[in-house]
N, C-alpha and C positions, 0 to 999 in steps of 0.2 A: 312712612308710607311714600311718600312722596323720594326720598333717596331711593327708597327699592324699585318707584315705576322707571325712575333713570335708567335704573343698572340693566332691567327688562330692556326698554328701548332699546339701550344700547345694542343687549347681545341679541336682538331681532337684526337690527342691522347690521352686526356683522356675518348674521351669519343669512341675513338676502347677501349683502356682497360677496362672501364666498362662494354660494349656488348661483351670483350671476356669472362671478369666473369660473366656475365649473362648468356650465352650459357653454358659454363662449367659448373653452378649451377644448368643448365637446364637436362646436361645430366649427372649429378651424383646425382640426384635426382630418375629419371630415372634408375640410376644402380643398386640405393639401393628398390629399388621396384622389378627388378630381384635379387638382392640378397637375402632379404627376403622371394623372393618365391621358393630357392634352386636352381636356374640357374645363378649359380658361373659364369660359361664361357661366358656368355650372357651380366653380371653386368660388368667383366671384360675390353670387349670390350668397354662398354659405359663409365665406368672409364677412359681408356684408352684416348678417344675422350677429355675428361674431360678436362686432364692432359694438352693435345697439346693443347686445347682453351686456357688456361690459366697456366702455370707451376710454377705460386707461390699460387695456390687455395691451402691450407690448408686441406680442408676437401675434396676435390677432392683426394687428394696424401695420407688422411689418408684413404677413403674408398678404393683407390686402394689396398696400402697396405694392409689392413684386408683382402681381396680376395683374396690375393695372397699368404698370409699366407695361408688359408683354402685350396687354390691347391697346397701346398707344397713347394712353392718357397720360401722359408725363408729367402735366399739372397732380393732379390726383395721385399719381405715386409719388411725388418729390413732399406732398402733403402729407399723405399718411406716415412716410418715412421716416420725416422729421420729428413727428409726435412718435413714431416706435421707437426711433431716440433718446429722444429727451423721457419717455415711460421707462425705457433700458438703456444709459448711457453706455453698458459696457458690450452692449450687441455689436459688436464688427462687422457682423452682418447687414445690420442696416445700415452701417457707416457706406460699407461695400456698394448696396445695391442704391443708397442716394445720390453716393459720388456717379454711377452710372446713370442715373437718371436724368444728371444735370451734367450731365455731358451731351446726353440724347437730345437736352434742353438747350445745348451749346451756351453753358454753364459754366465754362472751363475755370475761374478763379475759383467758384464755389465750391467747384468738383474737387480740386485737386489736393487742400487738407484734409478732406473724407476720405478718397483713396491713399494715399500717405498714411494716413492712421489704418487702413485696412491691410495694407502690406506688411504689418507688426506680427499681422497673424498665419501662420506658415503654410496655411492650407489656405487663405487666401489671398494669397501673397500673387503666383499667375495671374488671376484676372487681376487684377487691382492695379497690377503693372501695365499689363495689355490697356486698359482703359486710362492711365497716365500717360503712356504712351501716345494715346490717340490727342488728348488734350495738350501736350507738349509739341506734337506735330503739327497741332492747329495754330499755336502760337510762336512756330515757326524756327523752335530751337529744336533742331534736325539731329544732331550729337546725342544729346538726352533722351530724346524720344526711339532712337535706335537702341540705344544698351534696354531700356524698359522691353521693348519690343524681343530684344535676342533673352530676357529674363524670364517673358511669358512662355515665350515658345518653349525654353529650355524647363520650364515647371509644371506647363503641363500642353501635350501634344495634340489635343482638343484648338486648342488657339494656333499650333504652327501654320496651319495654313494662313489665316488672317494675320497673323504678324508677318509671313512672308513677303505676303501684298504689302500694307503696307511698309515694309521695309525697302519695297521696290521703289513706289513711290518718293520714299526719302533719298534712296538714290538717283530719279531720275531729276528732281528739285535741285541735286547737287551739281547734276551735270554728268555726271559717271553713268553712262549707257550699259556697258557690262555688267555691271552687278546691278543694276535696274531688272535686264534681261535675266539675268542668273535665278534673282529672287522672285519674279513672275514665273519662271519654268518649274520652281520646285512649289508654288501653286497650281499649277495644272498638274503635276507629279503626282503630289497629294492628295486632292479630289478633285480628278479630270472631267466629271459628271456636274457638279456645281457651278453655280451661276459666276460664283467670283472667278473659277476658272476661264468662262466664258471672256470674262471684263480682263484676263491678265493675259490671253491669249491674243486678243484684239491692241493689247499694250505691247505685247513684243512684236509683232507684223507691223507697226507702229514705230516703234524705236530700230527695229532692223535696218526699216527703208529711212527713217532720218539718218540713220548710221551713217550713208554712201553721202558727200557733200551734192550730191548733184541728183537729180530727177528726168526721165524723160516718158513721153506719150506721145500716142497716135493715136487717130481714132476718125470714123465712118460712120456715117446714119442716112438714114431717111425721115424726112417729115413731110405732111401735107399741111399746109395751112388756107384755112377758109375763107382768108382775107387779106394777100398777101399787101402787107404795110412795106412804108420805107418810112424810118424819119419821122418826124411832127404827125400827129393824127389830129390834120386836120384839112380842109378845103378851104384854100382863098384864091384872090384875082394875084396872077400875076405882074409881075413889075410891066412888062410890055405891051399887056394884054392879054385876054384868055383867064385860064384858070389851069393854077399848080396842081395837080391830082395827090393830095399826101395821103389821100386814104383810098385805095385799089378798088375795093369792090370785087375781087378778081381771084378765084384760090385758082391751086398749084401747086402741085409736087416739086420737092429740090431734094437735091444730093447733099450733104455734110462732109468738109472734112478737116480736120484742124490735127495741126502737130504742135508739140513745144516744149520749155524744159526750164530747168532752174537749177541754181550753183546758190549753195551757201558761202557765202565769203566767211561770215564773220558766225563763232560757234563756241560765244564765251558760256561759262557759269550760270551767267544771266542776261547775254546778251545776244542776239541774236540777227544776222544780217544774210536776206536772200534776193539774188534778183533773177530773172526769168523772162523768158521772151515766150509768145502764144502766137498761132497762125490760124487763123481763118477763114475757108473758100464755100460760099454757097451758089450751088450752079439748077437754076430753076427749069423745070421742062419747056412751058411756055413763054411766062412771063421773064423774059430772061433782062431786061431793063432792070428788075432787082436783084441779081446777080451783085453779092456781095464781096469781097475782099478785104480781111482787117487783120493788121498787123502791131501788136501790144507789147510793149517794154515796161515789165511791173517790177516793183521792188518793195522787201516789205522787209521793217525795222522794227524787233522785239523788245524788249526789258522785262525780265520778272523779279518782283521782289517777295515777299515769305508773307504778305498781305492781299497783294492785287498784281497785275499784270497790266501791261503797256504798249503801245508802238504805234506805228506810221505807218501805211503803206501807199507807197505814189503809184500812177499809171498813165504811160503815155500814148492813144491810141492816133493812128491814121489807116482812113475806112476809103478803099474805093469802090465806084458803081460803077458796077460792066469793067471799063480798062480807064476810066476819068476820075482824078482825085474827086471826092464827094464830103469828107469831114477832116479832121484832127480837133480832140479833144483831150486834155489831163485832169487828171482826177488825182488829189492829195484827202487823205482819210485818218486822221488820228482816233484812235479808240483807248479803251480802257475797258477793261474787266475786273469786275470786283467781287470775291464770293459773297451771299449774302445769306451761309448756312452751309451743312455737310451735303447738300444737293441739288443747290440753288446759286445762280451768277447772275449778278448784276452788269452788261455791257452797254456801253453810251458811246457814241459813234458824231463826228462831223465832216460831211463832206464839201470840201467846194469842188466842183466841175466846168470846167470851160471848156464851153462847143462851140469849133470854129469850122462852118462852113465852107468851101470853096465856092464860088459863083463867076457872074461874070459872063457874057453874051456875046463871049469869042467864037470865035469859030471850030476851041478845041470840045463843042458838044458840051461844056461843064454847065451845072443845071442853077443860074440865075434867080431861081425863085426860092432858094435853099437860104439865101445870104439874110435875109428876115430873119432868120432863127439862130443866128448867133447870140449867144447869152451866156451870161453865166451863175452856177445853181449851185444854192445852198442848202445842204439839209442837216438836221440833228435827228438823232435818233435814240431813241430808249429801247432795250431788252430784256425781258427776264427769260430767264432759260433754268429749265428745271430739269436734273439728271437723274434718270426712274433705277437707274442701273441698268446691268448689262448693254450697254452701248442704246439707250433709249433716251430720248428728249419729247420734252413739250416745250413751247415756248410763246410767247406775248409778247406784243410790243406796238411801238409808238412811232411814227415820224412827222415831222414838220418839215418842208421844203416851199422856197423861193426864189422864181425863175425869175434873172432880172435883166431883160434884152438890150445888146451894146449896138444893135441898129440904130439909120437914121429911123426917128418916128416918123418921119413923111412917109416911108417906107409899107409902115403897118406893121413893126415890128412890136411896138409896145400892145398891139393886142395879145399876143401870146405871154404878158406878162402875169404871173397867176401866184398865189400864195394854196399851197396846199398841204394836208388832213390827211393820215393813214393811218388806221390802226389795220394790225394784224397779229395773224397765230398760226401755228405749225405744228408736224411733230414731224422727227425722224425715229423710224423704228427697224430695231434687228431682228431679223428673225432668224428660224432653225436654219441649218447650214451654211450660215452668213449671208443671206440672203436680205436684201434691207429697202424699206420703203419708205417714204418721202413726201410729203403733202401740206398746204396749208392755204389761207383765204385772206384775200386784206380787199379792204374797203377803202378807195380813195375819194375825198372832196376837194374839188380845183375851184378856187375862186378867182375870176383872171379880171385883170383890171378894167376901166370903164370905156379906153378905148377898143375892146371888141365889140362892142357896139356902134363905132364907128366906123363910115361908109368908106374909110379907105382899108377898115380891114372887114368887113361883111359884105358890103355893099349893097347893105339894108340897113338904113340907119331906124328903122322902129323896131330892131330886135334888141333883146335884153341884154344887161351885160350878161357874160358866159357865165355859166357854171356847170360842172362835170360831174357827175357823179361814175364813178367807175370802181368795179366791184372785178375781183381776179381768183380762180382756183387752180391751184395747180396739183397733179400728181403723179410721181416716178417710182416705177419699181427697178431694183438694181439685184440682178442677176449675177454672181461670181462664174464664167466659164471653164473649163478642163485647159488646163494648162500647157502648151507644147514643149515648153522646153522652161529647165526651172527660174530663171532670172524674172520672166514675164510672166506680169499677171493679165488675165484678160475679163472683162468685166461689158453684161449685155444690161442695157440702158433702157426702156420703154415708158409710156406715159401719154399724157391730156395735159395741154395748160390752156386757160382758157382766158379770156378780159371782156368784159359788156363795158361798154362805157353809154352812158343815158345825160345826154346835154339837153340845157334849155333851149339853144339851138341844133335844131333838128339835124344839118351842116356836119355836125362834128357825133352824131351819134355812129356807134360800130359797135358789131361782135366779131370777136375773131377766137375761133377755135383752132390747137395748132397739136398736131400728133405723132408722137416720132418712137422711132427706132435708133439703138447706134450703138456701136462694138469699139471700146478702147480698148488698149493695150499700153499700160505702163512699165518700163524697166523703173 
């Protein structure tokens, strides 16, 4: 008796286990007939049932997985995968769709014996290559990743556009602008309607004009500003007496106009070498005492390597007021760029700045109470920058800067000395017919040292030491204009930028709203 309830048991449970895979095959049968018909969330559910009927179903746990890729969960599909796997070692199919998972994971070691073993199989041998491909360009072997890329396209023509792209990419990393350009145009050929079209379109307009060694612009605006600033924002006693006016109180329309241009020198593989000269004249209705004049010698030094990206850029400015030298200042900027995923850059940034006033109570008019604010300022900076596609950005970031004044202190110079706090965020966005907009908010806190409290720079000594809180938003729309003749492009500028600054001394509080107009024109 007891041998024969065995043998019962037994064949009760096999045969619940085969009615539970039979329901399971029922309803993942089922899921794949909503997935087919684009109702992801609907397949998922029925997957889902799948799974609990039966949790060593192979193809149950591989179609979840594929689902769950397609909604993003990339954890969740490289799970289910894995077990469709190890349930069916000899599914290539799941081999296929894990090695993609964890590439989507930027996975690329784990990825790339999955897809290797899925390329064995002849019908999925295109994608497998296309997706090696991607993982071999990520880790910067440009050779390898190009024959995969020319294997997909040639097995199946579903993937040529996307291999084309990046097949561009791998030529512009190399340095070869022609076949960069070649392989971006037979993506818009292809599907001139799609987005990636959009992004290979905006890579040859791109690469055309770095093509020529050399750049040039012109360009015209108008702005009003509601507060028309010079210089330091702030109010103190002058050296002789009286009082500096750094913050106007005062709006006023001005004219815009700047020329300028740049030469590539140097236009290696990986190395990259431009310098350039900028002009700038602002000519005010009224207040024409800030009538500007500046004149900038910039230069900027690249490296890229199959990891990260690098360089320098120096600039050397001399600023005059009205027709009277008023500054000279350089600015030296080493950065770095590092990706930190297929959409996402890591940039860190150091500047030192040296601002060198003119002063002096000659008789050539040069404005003496300027010479206080000689100093020189250090900042670091953090970015992340996140790329949405088609020419779209979001971005965050960090700075720390400290102003460290080369004045005598008798002077009042060490009040303007200050450690300062910025975070900020932006996005630039493309819109239909290349039309693009521009916008972002930072929050700054100025902590300045304990001599602005002192009477030789407030002239109230029971006021607090400084601090600043100053909050900035800015926003541009950029307009492409009808072109007169082909070489020139022309392009209409508009916008608001605005800065509140709220100090503990009342002295240095402003808002200044500033709103413009202006028409370039770049060969």
């Amino acid at each position: 008796m007891k041998s024969a309830l065995v043998v019962v048991t037994a064949l009760l449970a096999l045969a619940a286990s085969a009615q539970g895979s039979v329901k399971s095959k029922m309803l993942y049968s089922r899921g794949v007939i909503e997935l087919n018909a684009g109702r992801a969330q609907a397949a998922l559910d029925l997957f889902n049932q799948a799974v609990a009927e039966d949790p060593s179903d192979g193809y149950a746990l591989y179609y979840r997985g594929v689902t769950r890729g397609q909604l993003g969960d990339h954890d969740g599909a490289i799970s289910d995968l894995t077990a469709a796997l190890n349930a069916q070692p000899t599914l290539k199919r799941a081999a296929l769709e894990l090695g993609i998972a964890l590439v989507q994971n930027e996975d690329y070691d784990d990825a790339i014996p999955l897809l290797e073993r899925a390329r064995e199989s002849p019908e999925l041998e295109a994608r497998a290559s296309f997706f090696l491909g991607v993982c071999r360009l990520r880790r910067g072997e440009y050779n390898r990743s190009r024959e995969l890329f020319e294997s997909a396209a040639a097995g199946d023509d579903k993937l040529a556009t996307s291999a084309h792209y990046y097949e561009g990419i791998i030529a512009y990393r190399q340095g070869d602008r022609p076949v960069a350009i070649e392989h971006f145009q037979a993506v818009v050929d292809k599907a001139p309607e799609s987005q990636i079209a959009g992004e290979a379109r905006k890579l040859i307009e791109a690469l055309q004009t770095t093509a020529r060694p050399w750049q040039l612009y012109a360009g015209t605006g108008f702005q009003w500003d509601s507060n028309v600033e010079l210089g330091p924002n702030s109010t103190v006693p002058a050296l002789g007496g009286g009082t500096a006016e750094f913050i106007s109180g005062k709006s006023d329309g001005r004219w815009l106009f700047n020329l300028g241009g740049s030469y590539r020198l140097l236009d290696w593989e990986r190395v990259t070498l431009v310098v350039g000269y900028d002009f700038y004249q602002s000519l005010h209705f009224q207040e024409t005492q800030f009538n500007i004049q500046n004149h900038a010698q910039v230069m900027d030094l690249g490296y890229s390597t199959n990891y990260f990206d690098m360089g320098v850029s120096a600039r050397h400015d001399f600023t005059l007021r009205e027709t009277d030298k008023f500054l000279q200042s350089g600015t030296v900027l080493p950065w770095v760029s590092v990706p930190t995923g297929e959409w996402a850059e890591t940039q860190a940034t150091f500047r030192f700045l040296v601002n060198d006033f003119f002063g002096g109570v000659e008789a050539d008019g040069n404005d003496a109470d300027f010479d206080l604010r000689d100093a020189y300022n250090y900042a670091g900076a953090l970015r992340e920058v996140f790329d949405l596609g088609a020419a779209r950005y979001l971005w965050l970031g960090y700075r720390f800067d400290q102003e460290d004044p080369v004045g005598d202190t008798d002077t009042g110079s060490q009040a303007f000395a200050y450690d300062g706090h910025q975070v900020e965020t932006g996005f630039s966005w493309t819109l239909p017919s290349a039309y693009g907009m521009e916008g972002g908010y930072s929050y700054r806190y100025e902590l300045y040292d304990n001599a602005s409290r002192e009477p030789t720079a407030t002239g109230d000594p029971t006021l607090p030491q400084r601090r600043d809180n100053i909050h900035g938003v800015y926003f541009l729309l950029h307009i492409p204009l009808p072109t007169f003749f082909d070489p020139v492009n022309f392009e209409m500028t508009c916008g608001v930028l605005s800065t509140f600054n709220n100090s503990n001394q009342t002295a240095f509080d402003y808002e200044r709203l500033v709103g413009l107009i202006s028409v370039t024109a770049r060969l």
